[in-house]
C-alpha positions in Angstrom: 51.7 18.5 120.0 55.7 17.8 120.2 56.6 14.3 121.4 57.7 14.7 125.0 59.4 11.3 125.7 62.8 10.4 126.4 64.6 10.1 123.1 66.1 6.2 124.5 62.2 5.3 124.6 61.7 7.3 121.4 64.0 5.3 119.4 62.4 2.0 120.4 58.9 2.5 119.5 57.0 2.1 116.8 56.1 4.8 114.1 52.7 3.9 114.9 53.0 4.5 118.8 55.0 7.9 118.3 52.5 9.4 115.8 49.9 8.9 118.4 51.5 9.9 121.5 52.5 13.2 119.4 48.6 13.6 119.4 48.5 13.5 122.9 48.7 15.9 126.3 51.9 15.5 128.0 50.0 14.1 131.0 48.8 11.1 128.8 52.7 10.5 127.7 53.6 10.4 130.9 51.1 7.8 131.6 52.3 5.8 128.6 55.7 6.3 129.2 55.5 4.7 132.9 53.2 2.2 132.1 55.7 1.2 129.2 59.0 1.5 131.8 57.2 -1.3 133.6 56.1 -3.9 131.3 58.9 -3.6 128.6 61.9 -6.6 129.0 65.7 -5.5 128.5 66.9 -7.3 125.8 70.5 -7.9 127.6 68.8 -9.7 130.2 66.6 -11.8 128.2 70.1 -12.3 126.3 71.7 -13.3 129.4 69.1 -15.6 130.2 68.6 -17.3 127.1 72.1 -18.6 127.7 72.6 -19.0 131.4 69.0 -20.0 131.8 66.5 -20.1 129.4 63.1 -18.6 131.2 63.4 -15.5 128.2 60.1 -17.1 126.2 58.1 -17.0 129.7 59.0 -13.7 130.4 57.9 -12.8 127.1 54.8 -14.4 127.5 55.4 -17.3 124.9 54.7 -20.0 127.5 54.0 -22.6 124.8 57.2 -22.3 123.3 59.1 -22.2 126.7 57.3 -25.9 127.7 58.3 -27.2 124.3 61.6 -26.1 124.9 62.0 -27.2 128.3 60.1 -30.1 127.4 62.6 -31.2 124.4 66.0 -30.0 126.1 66.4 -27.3 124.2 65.6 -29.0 121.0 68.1 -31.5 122.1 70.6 -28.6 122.0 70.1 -27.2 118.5 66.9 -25.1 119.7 69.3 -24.0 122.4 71.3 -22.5 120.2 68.9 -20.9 118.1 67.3 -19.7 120.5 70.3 -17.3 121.7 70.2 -15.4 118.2 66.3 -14.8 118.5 66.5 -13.7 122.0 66.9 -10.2 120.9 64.8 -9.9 118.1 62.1 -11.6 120.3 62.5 -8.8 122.8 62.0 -6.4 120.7 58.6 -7.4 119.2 57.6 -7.9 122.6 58.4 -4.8 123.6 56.7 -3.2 120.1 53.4 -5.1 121.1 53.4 -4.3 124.6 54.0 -0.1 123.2 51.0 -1.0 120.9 49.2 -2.4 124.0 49.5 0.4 125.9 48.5 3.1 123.2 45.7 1.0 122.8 44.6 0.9 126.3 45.0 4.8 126.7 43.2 6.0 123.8 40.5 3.9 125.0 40.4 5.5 128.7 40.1 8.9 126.5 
């Protein structure tokens, strides 16, 4: 079966995730496809709050890391900083485990 997702939401996922969406109906796509529209973080937002104010590694369900960080000002700063280069990169594994998540949860409704 062809992959019937939006090529933007294509692009993102893992090889993993497309291979076994290919194997599935449309009708389960779709499922995976909403399900994945509503959990998935922007990573320009989670940019834009790492710097104006830092909540990112709650949203992305890294509480521990977001008390330490609270907890130690930002690493007195230097954390702070850091933190605005992984922001991205963070966003994007998050959004690669919630796709894996997802798949995971589908195949086993099947």
């Amino acid at each position: 079966m062809p992959l019937e997702i939006e090529a933007s939401i294509a692009d993102r996922l893992p090889s993993l995730v497309k291979d076994a969406l290919s194997k599935m109906p449309s009708e389960r796509q779709s499922m995976f496809v909403e399900e994945y529209r509503r959990k998935a973080r922007t990573p320009a937002l989670m940019l834009i709050l790492a710097v104006v104010f830092p909540i990112q590694l709650f949203l992305l369900g890294r509480a521990g890391l977001g008390i330490a960080f609270l907890l130690t000002a930002g690493g007195f700063a230097i954390w702070y900083v850091i933190e605005i280069f992984l922001a991205i990169p963070r966003t994007h594994r998050y959004n690669q485990d919630v796709a894996m998540g997802i798949i995971r949860d589908i195949k086993i409704l099947q």
